[in-house]
TORKOL-4160 file (C-alpha; in steps of 0.2 Angstrom, whole numbers, padded with zeros to 4 digits, m for minus):
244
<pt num="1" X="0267" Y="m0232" Z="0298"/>
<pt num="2" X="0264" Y="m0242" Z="0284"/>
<pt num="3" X="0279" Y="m0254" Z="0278"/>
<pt num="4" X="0278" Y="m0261" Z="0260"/>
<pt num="5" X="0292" Y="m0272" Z="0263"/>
<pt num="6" X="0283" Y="m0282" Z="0279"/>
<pt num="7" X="0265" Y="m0280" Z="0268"/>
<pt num="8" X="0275" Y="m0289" Z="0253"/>
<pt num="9" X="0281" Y="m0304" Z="0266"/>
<pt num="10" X="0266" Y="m0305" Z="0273"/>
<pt num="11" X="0258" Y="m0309" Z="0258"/>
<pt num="12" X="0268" Y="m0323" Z="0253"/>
<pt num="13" X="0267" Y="m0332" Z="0269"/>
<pt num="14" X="0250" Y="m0330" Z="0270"/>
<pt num="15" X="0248" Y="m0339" Z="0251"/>
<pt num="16" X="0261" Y="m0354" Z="0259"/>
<pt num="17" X="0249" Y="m0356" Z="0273"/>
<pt num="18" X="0232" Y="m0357" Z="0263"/>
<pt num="19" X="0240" Y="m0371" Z="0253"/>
<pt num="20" X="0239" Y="m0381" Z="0267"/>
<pt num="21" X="0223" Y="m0376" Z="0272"/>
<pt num="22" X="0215" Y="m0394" Z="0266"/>
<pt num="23" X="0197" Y="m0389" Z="0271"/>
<pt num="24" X="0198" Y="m0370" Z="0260"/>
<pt num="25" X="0207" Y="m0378" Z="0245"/>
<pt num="26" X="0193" Y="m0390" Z="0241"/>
<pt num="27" X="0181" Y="m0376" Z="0247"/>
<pt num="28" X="0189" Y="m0366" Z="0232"/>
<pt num="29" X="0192" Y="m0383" Z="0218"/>
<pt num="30" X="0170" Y="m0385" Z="0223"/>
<pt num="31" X="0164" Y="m0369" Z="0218"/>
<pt num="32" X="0175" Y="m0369" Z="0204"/>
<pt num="33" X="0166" Y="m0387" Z="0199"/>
<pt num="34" X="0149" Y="m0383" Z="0204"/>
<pt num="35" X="0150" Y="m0362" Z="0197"/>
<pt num="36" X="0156" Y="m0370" Z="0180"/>
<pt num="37" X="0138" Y="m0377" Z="0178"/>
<pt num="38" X="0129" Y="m0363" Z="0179"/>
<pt num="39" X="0142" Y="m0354" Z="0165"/>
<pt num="40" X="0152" Y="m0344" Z="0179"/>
<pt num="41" X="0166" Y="m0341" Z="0169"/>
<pt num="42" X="0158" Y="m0334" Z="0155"/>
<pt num="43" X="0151" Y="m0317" Z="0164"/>
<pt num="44" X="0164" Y="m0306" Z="0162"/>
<pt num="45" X="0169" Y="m0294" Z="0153"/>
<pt num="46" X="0186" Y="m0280" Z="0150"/>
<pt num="47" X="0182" Y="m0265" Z="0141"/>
<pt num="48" X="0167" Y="m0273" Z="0134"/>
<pt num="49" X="0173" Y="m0291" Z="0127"/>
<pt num="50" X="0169" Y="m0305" Z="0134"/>
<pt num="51" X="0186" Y="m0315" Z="0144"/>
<pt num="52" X="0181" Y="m0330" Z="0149"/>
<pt num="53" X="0191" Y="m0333" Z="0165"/>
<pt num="54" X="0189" Y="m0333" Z="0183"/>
<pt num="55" X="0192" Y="m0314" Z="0189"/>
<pt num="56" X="0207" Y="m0319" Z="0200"/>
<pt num="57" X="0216" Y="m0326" Z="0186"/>
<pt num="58" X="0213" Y="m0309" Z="0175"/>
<pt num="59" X="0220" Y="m0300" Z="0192"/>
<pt num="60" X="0236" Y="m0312" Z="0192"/>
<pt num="61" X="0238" Y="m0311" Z="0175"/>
<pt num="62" X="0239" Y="m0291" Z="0177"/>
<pt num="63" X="0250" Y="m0291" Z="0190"/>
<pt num="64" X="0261" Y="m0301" Z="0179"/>
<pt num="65" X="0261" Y="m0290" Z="0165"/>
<pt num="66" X="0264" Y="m0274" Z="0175"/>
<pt num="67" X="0280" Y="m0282" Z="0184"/>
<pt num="68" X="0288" Y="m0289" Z="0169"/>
<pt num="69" X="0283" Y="m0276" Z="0156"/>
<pt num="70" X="0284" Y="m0288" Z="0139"/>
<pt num="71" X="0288" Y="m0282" Z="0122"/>
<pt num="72" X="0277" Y="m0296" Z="0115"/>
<pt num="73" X="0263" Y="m0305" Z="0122"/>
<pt num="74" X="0261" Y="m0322" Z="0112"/>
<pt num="75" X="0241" Y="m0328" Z="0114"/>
<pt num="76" X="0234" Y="m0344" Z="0109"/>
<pt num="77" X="0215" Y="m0344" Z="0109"/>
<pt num="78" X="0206" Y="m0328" Z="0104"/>
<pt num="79" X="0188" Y="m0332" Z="0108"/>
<pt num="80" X="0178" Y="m0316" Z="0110"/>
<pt num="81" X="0196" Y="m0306" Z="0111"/>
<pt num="82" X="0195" Y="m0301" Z="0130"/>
<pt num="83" X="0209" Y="m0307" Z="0134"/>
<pt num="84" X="0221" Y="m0300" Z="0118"/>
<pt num="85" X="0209" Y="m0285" Z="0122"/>
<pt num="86" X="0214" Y="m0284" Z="0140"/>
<pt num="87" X="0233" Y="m0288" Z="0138"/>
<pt num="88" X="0235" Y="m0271" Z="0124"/>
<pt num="89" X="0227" Y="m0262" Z="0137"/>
<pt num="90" X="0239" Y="m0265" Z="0148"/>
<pt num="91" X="0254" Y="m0264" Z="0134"/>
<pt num="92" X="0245" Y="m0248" Z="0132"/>
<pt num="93" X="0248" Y="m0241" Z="0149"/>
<pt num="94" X="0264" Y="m0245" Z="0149"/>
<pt num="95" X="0269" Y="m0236" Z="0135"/>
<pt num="96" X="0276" Y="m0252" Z="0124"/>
<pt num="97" X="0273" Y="m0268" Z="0116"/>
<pt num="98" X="0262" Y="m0279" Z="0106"/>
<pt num="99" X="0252" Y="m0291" Z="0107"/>
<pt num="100" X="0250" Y="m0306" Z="0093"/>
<pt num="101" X="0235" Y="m0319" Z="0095"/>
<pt num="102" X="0228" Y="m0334" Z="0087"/>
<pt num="103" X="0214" Y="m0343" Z="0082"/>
<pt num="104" X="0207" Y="m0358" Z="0070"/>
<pt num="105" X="0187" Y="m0351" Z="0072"/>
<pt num="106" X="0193" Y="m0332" Z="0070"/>
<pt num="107" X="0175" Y="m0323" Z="0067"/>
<pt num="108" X="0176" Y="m0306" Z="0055"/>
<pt num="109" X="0165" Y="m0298" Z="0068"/>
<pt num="110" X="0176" Y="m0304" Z="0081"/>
<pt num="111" X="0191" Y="m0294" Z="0071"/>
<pt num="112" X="0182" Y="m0281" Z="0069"/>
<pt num="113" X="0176" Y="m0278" Z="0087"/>
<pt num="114" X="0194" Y="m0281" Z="0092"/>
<pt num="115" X="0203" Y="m0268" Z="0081"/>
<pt num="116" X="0192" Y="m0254" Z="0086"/>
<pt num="117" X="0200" Y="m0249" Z="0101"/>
<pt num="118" X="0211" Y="m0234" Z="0099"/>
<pt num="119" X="0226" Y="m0243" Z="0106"/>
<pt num="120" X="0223" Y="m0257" Z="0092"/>
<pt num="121" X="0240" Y="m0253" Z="0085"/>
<pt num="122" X="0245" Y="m0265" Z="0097"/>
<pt num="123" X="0239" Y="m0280" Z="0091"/>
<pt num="124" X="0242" Y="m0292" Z="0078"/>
<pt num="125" X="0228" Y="m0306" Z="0076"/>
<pt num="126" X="0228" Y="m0322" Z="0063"/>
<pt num="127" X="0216" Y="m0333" Z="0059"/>
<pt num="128" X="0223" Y="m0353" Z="0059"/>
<pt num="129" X="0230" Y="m0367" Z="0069"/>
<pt num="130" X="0242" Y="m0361" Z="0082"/>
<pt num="131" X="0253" Y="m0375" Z="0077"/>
<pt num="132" X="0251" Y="m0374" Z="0057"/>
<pt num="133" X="0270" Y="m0370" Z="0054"/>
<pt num="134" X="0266" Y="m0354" Z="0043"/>
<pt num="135" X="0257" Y="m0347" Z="0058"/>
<pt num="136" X="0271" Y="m0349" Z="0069"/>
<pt num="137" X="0283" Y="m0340" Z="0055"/>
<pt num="138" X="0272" Y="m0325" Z="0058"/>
<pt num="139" X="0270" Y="m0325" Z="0075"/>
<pt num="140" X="0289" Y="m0326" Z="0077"/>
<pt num="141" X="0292" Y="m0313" Z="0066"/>
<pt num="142" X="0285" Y="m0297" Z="0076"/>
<pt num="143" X="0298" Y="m0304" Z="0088"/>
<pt num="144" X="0316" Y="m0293" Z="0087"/>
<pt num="145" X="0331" Y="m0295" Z="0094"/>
<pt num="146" X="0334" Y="m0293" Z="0112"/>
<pt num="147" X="0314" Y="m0290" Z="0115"/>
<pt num="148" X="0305" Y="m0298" Z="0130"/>
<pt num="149" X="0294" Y="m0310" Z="0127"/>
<pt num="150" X="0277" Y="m0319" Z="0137"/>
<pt num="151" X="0268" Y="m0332" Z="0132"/>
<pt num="152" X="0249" Y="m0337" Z="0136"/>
<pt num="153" X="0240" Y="m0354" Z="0129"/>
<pt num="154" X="0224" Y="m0353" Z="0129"/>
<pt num="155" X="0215" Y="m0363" Z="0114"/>
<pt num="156" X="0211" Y="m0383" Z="0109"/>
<pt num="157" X="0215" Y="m0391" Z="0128"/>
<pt num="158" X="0219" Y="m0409" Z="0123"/>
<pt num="159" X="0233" Y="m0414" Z="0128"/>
<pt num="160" X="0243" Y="m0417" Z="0110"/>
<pt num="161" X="0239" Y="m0401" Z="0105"/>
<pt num="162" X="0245" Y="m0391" Z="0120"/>
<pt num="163" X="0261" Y="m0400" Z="0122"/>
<pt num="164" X="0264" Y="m0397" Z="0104"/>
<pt num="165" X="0260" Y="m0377" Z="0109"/>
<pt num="166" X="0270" Y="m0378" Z="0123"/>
<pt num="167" X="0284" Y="m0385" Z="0110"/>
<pt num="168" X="0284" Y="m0374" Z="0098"/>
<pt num="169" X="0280" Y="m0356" Z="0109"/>
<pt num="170" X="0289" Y="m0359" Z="0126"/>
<pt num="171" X="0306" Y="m0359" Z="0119"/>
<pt num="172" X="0300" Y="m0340" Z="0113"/>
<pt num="173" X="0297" Y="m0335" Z="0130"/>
<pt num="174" X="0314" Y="m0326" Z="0138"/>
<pt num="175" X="0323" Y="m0325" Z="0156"/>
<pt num="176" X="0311" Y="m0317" Z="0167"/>
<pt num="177" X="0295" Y="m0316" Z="0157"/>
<pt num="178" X="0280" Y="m0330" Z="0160"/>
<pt num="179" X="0272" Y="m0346" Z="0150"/>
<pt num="180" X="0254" Y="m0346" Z="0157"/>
<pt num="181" X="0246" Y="m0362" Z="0154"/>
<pt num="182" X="0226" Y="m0362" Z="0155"/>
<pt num="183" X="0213" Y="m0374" Z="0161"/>
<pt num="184" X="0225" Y="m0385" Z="0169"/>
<pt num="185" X="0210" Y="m0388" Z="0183"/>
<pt num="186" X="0202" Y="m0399" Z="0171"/>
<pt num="187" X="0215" Y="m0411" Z="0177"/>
<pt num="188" X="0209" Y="m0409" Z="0195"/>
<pt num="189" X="0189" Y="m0411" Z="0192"/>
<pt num="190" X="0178" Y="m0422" Z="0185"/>
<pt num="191" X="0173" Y="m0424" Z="0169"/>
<pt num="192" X="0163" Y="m0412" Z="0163"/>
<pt num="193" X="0145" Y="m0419" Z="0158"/>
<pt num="194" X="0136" Y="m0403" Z="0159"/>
<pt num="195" X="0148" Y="m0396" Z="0142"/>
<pt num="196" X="0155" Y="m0410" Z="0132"/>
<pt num="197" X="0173" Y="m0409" Z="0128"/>
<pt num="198" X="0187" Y="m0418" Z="0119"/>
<pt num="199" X="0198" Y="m0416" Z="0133"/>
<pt num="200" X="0196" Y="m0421" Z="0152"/>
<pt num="201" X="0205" Y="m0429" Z="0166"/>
<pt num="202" X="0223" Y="m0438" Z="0159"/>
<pt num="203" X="0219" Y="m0429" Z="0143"/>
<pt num="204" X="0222" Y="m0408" Z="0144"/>
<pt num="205" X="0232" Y="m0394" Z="0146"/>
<pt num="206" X="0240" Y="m0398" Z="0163"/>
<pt num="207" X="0244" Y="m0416" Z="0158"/>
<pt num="208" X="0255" Y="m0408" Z="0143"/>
<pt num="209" X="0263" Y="m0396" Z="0156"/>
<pt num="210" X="0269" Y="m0409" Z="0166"/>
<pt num="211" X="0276" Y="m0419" Z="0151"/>
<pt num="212" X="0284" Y="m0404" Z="0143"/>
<pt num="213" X="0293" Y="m0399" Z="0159"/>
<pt num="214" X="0303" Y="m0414" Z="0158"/>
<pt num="215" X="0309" Y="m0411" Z="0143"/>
<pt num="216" X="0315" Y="m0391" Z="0150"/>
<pt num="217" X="0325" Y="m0384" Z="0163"/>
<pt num="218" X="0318" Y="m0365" Z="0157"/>
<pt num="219" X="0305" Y="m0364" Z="0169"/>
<pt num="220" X="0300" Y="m0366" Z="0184"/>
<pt num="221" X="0282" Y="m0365" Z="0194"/>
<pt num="222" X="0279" Y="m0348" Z="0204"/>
<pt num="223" X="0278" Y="m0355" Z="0218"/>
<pt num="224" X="0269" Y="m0338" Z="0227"/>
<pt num="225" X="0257" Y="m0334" Z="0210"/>
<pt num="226" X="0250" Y="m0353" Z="0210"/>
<pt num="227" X="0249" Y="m0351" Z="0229"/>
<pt num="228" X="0238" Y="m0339" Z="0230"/>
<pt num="229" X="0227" Y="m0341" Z="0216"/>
<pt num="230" X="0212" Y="m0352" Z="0226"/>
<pt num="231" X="0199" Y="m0349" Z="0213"/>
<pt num="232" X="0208" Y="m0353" Z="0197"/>
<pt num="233" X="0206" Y="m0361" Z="0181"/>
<pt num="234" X="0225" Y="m0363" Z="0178"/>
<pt num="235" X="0231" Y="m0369" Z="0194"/>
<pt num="236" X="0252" Y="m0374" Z="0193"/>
<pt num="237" X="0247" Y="m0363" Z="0176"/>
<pt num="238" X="0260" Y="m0350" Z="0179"/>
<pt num="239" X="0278" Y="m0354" Z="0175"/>
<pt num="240" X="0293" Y="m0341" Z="0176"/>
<pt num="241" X="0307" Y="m0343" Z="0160"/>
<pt num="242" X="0324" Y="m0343" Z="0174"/>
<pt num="243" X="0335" Y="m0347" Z="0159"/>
<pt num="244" X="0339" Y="m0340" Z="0142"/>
């Protein structure tokens, strides 16, 4: 007879014991490296929109969504809108929420594509700099009183800029509910010649994590999400709110 309970436990102590699994971590962190080269992360797609992640982090992601059940989902980054696209979706399922993205290089035809899903309803997108104060104003205000709120950053990776994120949206994010924090791998890998950027090792999203979680006792890794996430672009990305 099957036992959810024992299945449950067994998962969690199977993710504890690949973490130590020194020859199948770097396994994972090289195909991570060498796939990036051949544009690995930009081949998929939810309900037609480009979301440019590794699948397991889309599946992680989901399973965060569905426990917690958010009111508003806080995006960072808009890209194609796969992601923002993917996270109504869910919102939609479950009968509630919105979600509210952002981006400096928001395209019309990116907007366009975006709104015409039928749960569109559901989201709220602005073009500007996630840290430009008067964006911040309108994000905060499709937050009410007593809503649950996640948070996912997901836009310029330099280190300023995402600590200043982290700054300004964390504090949003309430007991229970997650801060996801993208692309803190580019910490752990070289430095990306194939795909020039202004960020790299000592200068990106996980750099800012670090810094920022010295200046908060709100949050704290999941230790079982980051565990069991081997192919990853966020890796120590995923940080549950325990305080209000």
């Amino acid at each position: 007879m099957f036992n959810r309970d024992e299945f449950e436990s067994d998962k969690k102590r199977t993710a504890k014991e690949q973490q130590k699994d020194s020859k199948l971590l770097k396994t994972a962190r090289d195909f991570v490296v060498d796939s990036d080269k051949h544009g690995y992360g930009y081949q998929w797609t939810w309900l037609g929109l480009p979301f440019i992640q590794l699948p397991t982090d889309m599946l992680a992601t989901q399973e965060i969504i569905w426990e917690t059940k958010p009111d508003v989902i806080i995006e960072t980054g808009i890209a194609w809108g796969g992601s923002v696209v993917f996270s109504a979706s869910l919102l939609q399922l479950l009968g509630k929420g919105e979600v509210v993205a952002v981006d400096l290089n928001l395209y019309d035809h990116v907007s366009q594509q975006i709104m015409s899903y039928p749960f569109s309803n559901r989201i709220h997108l602005y073009k500007g700099s996630s840290t430009d104060a008067s964006i911040v104003a309108k994000i905060k205000s499709h937050i009410k009183a007593g809503q649950k709120v996640m948070v996912m950053l997901d836009s310029n990776h330099t280190h300023q800029h995402v600590l200043g994120e982290l700054r300004l949206y964390a504090p949003l994010v309430t007991k229970g509910q997650y801060l996801v924090v993208s692309d803190t791998v580019v910490e752990d890998i070289p430095q990306q010649e194939h795909r020039p950027r202004p960020w790299g090792p000592g200068n990106n999203p996980k750099t800012a994590l670090l810094q920022y979680m010295k200046e908060t006792d709100r949050f704290e890794l999941d230790e079982y999400v980051n565990s069991k996430l081997l192919l990853t672009y966020s890796p120590d990305g995923y940080c549950r709110c325990v305080k209000d």
